[in-house]
Backbone as a printed PyTorch tensor [residue, N CA C, xyz], in Angstrom:
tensor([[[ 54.0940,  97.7320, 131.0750],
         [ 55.1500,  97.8970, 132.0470],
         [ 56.3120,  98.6420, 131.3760]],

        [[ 56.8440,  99.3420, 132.0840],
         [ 58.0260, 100.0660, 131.8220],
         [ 59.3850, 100.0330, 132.6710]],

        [[ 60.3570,  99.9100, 131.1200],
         [ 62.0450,  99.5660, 132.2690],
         [ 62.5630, 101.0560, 133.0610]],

        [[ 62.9580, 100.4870, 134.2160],
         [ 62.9680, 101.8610, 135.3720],
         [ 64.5540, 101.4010, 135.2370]],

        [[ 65.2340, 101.9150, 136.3260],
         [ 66.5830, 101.8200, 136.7870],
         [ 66.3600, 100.5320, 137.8480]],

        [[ 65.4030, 100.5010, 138.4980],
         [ 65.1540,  99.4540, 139.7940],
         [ 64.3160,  98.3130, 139.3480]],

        [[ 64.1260,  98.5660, 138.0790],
         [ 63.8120,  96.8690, 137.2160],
         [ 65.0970,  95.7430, 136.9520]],

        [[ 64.7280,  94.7310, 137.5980],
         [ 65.5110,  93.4530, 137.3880],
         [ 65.1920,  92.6470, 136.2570]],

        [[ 65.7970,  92.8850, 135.2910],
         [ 65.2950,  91.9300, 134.1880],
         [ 65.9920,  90.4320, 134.0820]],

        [[ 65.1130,  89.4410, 133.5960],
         [ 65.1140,  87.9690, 133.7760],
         [ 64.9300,  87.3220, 132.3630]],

        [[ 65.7780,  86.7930, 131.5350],
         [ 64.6550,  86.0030, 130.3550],
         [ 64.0790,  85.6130, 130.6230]],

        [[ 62.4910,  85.3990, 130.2220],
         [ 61.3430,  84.5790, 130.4250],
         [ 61.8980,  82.9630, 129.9650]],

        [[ 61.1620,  82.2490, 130.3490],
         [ 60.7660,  80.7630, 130.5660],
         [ 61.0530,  80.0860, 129.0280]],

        [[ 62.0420,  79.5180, 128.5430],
         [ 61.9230,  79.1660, 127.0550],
         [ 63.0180,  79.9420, 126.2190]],

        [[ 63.2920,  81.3300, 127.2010],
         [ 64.1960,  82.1610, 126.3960],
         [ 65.5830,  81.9000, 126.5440]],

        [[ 66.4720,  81.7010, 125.7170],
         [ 68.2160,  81.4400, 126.4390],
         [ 68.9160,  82.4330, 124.8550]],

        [[ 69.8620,  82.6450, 126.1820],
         [ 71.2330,  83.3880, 124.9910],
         [ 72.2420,  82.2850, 124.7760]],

        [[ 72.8270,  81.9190, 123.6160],
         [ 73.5700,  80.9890, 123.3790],
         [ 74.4210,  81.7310, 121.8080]],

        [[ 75.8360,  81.0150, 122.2390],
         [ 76.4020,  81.1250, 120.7080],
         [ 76.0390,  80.2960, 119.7460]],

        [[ 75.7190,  80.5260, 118.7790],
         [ 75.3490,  79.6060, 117.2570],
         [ 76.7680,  79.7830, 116.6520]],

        [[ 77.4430,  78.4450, 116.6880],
         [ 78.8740,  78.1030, 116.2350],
         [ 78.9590,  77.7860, 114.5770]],

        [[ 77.2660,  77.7800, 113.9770],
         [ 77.3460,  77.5170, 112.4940],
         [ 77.3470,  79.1090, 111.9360]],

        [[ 76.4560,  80.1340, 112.5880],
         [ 77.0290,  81.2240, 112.0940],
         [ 77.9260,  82.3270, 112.6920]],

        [[ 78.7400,  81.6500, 113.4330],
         [ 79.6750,  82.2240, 114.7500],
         [ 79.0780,  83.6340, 115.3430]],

        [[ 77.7150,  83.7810, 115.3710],
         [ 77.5450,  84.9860, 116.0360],
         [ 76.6870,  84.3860, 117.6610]],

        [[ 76.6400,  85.5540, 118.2960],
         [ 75.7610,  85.3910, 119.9590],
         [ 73.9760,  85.6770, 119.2380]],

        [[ 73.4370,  84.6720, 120.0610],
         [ 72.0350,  84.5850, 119.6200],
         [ 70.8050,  84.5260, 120.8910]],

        [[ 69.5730,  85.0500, 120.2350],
         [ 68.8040,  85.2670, 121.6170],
         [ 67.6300,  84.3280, 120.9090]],

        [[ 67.1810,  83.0900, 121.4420],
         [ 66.6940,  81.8240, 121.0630],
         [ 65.6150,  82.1010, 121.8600]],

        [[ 64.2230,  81.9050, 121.3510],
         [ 62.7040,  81.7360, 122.3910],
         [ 62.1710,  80.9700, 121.0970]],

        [[ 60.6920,  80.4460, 121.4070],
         [ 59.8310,  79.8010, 120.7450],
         [ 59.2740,  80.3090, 119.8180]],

        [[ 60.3410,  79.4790, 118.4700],
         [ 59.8630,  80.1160, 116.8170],
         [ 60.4140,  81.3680, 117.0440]],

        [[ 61.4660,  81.6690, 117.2870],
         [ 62.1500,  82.1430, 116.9500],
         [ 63.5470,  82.6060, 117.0200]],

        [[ 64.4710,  83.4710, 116.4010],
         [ 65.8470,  83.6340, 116.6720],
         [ 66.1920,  84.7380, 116.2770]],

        [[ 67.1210,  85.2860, 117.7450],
         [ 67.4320,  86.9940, 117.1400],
         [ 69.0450,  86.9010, 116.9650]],

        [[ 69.4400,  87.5060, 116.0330],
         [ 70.6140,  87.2650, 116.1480],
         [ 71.4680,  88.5440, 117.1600]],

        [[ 72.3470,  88.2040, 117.7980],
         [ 72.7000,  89.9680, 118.7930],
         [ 73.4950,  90.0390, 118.6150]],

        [[ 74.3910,  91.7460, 118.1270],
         [ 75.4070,  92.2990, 117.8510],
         [ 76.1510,  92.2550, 119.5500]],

        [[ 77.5080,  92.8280, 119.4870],
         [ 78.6910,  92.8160, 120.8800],
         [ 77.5380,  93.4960, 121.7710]],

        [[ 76.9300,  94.5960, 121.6170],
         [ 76.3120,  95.5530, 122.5710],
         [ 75.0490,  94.4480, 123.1540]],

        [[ 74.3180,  93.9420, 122.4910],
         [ 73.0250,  93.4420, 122.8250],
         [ 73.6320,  92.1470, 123.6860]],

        [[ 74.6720,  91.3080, 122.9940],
         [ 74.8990,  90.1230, 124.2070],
         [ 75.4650,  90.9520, 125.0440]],

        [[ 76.3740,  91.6120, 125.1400],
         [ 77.3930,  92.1380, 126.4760],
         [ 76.1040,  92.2600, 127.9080]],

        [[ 74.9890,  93.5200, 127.2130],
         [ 73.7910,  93.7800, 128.0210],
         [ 72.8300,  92.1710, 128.4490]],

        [[ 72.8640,  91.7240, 127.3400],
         [ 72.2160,  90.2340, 128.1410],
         [ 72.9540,  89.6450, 128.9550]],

        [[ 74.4760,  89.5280, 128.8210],
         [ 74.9790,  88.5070, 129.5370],
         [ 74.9710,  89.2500, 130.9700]],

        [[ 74.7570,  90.5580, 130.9740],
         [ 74.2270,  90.8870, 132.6970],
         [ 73.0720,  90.8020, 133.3560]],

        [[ 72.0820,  90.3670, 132.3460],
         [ 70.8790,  89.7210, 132.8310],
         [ 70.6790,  88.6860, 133.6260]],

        [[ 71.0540,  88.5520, 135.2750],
         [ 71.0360,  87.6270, 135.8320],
         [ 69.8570,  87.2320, 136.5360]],

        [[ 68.8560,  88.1940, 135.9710],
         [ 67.9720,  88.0050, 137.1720],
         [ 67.8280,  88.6020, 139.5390]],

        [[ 68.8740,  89.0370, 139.4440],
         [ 69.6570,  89.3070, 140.7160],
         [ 69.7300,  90.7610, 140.7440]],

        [[ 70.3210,  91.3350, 139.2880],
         [ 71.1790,  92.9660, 138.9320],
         [ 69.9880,  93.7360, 138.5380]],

        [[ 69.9730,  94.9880, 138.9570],
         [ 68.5780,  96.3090, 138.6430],
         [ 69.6000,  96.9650, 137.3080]],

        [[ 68.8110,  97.6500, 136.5700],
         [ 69.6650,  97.8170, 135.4210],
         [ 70.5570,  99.1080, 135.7490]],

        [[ 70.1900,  99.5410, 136.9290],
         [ 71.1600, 100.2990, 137.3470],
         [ 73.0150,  99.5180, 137.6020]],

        [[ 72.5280,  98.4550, 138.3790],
         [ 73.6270,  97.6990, 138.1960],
         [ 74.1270,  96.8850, 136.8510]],

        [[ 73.1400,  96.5320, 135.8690],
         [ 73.9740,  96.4300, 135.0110],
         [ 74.3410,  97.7110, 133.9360]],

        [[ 74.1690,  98.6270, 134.3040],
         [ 74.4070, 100.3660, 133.3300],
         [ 76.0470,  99.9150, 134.3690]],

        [[ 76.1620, 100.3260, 135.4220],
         [ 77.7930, 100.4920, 136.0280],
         [ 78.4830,  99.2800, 135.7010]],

        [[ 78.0930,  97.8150, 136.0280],
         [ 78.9430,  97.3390, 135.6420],
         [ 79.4820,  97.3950, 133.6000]],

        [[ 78.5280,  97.7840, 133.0880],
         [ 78.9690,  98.1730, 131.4760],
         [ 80.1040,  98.5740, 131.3690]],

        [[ 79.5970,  99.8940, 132.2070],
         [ 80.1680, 101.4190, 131.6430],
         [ 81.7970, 100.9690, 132.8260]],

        [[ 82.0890, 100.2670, 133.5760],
         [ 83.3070,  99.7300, 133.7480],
         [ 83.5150,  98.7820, 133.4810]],

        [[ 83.0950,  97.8240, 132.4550],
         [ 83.8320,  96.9340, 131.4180],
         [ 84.0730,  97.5690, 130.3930]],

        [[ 83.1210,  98.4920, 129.8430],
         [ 83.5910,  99.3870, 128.5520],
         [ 84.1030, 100.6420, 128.4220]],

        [[ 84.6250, 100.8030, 129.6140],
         [ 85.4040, 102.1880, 130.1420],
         [ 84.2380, 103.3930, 129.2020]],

        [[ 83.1220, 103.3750, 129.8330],
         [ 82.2700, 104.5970, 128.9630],
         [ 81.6640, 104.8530, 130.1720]],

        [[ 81.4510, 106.5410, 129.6060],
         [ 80.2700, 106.8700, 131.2640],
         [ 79.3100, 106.6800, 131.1190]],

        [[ 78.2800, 106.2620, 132.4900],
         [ 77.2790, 105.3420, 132.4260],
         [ 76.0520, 106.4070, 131.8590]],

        [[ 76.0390, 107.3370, 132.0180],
         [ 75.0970, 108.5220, 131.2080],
         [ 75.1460, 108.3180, 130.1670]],

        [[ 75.8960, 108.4160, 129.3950],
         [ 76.0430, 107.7180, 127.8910],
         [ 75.9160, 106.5990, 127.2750]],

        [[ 75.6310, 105.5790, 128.1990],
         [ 75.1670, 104.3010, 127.6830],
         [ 74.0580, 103.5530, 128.0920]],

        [[ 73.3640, 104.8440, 129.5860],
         [ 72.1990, 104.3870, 129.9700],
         [ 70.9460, 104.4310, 129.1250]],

        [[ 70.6250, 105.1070, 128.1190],
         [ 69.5960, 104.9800, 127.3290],
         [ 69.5540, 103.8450, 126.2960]],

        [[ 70.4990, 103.5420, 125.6230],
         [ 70.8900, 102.6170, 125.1530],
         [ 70.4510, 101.0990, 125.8060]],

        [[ 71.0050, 100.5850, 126.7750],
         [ 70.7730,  99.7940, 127.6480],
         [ 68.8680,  99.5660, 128.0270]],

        [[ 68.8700, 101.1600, 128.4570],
         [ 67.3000, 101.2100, 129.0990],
         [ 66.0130, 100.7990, 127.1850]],

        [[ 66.7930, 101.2570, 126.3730],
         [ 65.7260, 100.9860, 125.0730],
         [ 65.8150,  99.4980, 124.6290]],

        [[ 67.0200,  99.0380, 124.6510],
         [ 67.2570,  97.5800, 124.3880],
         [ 65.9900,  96.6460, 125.0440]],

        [[ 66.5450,  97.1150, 126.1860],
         [ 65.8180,  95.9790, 127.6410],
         [ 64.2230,  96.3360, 127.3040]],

        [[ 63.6920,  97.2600, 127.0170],
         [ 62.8210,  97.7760, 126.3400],
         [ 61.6160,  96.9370, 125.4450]],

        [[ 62.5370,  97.1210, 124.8740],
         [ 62.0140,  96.2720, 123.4440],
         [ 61.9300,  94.9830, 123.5920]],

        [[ 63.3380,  94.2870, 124.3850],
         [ 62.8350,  92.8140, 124.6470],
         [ 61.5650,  92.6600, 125.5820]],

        [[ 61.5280,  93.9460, 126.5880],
         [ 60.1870,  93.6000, 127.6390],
         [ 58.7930,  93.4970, 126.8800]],

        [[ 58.6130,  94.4140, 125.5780],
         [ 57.7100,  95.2700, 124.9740],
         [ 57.3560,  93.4580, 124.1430]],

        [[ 58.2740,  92.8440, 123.8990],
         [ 58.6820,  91.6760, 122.8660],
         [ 57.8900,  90.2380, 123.6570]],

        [[ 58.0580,  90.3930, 124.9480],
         [ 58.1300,  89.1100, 125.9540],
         [ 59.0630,  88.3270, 126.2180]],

        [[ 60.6180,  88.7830, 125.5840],
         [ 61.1910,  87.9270, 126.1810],
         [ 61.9650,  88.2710, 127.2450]],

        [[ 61.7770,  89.4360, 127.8780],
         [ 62.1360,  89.4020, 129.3090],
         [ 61.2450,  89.4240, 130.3560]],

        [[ 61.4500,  89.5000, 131.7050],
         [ 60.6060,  89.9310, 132.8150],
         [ 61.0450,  90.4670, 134.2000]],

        [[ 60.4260,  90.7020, 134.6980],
         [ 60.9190,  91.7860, 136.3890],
         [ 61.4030,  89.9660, 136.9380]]])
């Protein structure tokens, strides 16, 4: 499967984003294992509602981070990517 603009991405079942307060960074937690995520990777998860096409979360970004959304749509689209490619997301 491949991330489109009209893909809704969801963490899968087991997966949660949470802060880890022992090493004060944002973290992406599934079974056996732990990713740790830089500002860019949580900002993009925390619009993962399950609800938003990544078209909607590319605009809402690119007007929280005052950047144009052309410039941060690949970015976004490779991330989401890799977690799909990974299993821990889904449509």
């Amino acid at each position: 499967m491949t991330i489109t603009s009209t893909f809704v991405p969801a963490l899968r079942r087991g997966v949660r984003r949470q802060f880890d307060k022992a090493r004060n960074v944002p973290i992406l937690m599934a079974p056996e294992k732990i990713i740790v995520l830089d500002d860019i990777a949580d900002a993009i998860l925390a619009e993962c509602d399950a609800a938003s096409s990544v078209d909607d979360i590319i605009q809402r970004l690119s007007a929280r981070f005052s950047a144009p959304a052309e410039e941060i749509r690949n970015d976004v689209m490779v991330f989401l990517q890799t977690l799909l490619d990974q299993g821990l997301i889904q449509p």
